[in-house]
C-alpha positions in Angstrom: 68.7 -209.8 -4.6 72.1 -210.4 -6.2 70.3 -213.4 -8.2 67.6 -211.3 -9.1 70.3 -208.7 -10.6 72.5 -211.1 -12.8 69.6 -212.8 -14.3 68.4 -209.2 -15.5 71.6 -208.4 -16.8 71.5 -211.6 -18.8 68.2 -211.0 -20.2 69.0 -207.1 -21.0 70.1 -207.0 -24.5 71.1 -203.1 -25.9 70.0 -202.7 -29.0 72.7 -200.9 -31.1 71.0 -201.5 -34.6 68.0 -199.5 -34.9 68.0 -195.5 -35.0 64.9 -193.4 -36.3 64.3 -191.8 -39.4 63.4 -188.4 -40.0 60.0 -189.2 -39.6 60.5 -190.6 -36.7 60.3 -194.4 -37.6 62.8 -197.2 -36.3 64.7 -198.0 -39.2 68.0 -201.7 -38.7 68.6 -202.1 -42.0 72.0 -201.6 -42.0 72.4 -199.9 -45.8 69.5 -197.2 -44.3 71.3 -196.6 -41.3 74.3 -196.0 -42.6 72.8 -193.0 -45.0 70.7 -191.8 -41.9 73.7 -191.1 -39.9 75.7 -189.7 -42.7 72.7 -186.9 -43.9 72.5 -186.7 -40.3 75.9 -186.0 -39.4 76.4 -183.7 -42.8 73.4 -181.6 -41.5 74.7 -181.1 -38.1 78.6 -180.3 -39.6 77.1 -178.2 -42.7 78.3 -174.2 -42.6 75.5 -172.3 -43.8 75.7 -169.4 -45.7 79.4 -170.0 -46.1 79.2 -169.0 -50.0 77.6 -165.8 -49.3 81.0 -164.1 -47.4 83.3 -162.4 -50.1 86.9 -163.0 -50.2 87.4 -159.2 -49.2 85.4 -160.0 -45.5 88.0 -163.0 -45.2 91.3 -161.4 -45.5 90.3 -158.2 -43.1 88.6 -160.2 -40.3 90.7 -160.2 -36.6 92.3 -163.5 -36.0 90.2 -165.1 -33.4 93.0 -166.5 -31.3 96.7 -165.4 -30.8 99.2 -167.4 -31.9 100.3 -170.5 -30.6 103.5 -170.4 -28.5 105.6 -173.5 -28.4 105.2 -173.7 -24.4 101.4 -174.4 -25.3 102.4 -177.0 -27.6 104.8 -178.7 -25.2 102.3 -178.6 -22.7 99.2 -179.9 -24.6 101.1 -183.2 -25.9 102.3 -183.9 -21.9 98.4 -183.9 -21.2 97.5 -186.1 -24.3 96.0 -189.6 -22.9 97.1 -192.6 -23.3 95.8 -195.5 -24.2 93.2 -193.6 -26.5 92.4 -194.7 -30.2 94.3 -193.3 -32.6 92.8 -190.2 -34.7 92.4 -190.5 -38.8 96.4 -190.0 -39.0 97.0 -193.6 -36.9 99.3 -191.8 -34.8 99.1 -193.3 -31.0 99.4 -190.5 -28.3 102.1 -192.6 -26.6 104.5 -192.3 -30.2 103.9 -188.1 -30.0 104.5 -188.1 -26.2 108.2 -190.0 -26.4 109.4 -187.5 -29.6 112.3 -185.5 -28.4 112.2 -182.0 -28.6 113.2 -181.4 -31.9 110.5 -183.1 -33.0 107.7 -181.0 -30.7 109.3 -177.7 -32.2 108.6 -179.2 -35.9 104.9 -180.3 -34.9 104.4 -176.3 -33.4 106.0 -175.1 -36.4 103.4 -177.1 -38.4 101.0 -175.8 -36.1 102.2 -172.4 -36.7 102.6 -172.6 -40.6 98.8 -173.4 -40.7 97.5 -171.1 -38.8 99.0 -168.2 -40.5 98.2 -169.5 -44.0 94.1 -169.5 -42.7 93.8 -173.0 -44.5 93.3 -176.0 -43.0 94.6 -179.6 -44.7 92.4 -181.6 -46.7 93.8 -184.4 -43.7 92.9 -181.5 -40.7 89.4 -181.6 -42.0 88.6 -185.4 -41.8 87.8 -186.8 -38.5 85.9 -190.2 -36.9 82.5 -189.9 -36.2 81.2 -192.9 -33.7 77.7 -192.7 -32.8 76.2 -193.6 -29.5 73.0 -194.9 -29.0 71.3 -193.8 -26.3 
């Protein structure tokens, strides 16, 4: 049975370079993929009607979430993982773990800054997408 097992693992080849059109076609060319996931992924991530709200609705909305207290921070970097892939900034988990506290007060001071402006960072807005085939 064993046998039987390994040799079907060896023969079993996932295929990670076809996905389907929108018409439901298998597309591998790589150049077509590539613009398949990315009118995909701009779909799925696209706000609509976000030109439609007035500045006026913006500024007299409730904020969503209280503010961030600098115990939250502290605690959400000790639960970071390790060993992850870095994020778009190429910062390890491990390097914002071992900062002293100094350093933790200036990243929930960042944290802070942000939030109260209501604008995210043309850098807080980019993020790594990796498909997975399934």
């Amino acid at each position: 049975m064993y046998r039987e097992i390994r040799d079907f693992k060896k023969r079993y080849k996932l295929r990670t370079d076809v996905v389907k059109d929108e018409k439901g076609d298998w597309v591998q060319t790589p150049h077509i993929i590539f613009a398949r996931l990315r009118k995909h992924f701009s779909q799925l991530f696209s706000v609509h009607g976000a030109s439609k709200v007035r500045q006026a609705e913006i500024h007299t909305a409730k904020k969503l979430a209280p503010e961030t207290s600098a115990f939250e921070v502290e605690m959400t970097i000790e639960k970071l993982k390790s060993h992850i892939s870095p994020g778009i900034d190429q910062i390890p988990a491990e390097l914002i773990k071992a900062v002293g506290r100094t350093n933790r007060s200036g990243i929930h001071k960042l944290i802070t800054f942000n939030c109260n402006k209501e604008e995210l960072s043309e850098e807080w807005k980019e993020s790594i997408i990796v498909p997975i085939y399934v």
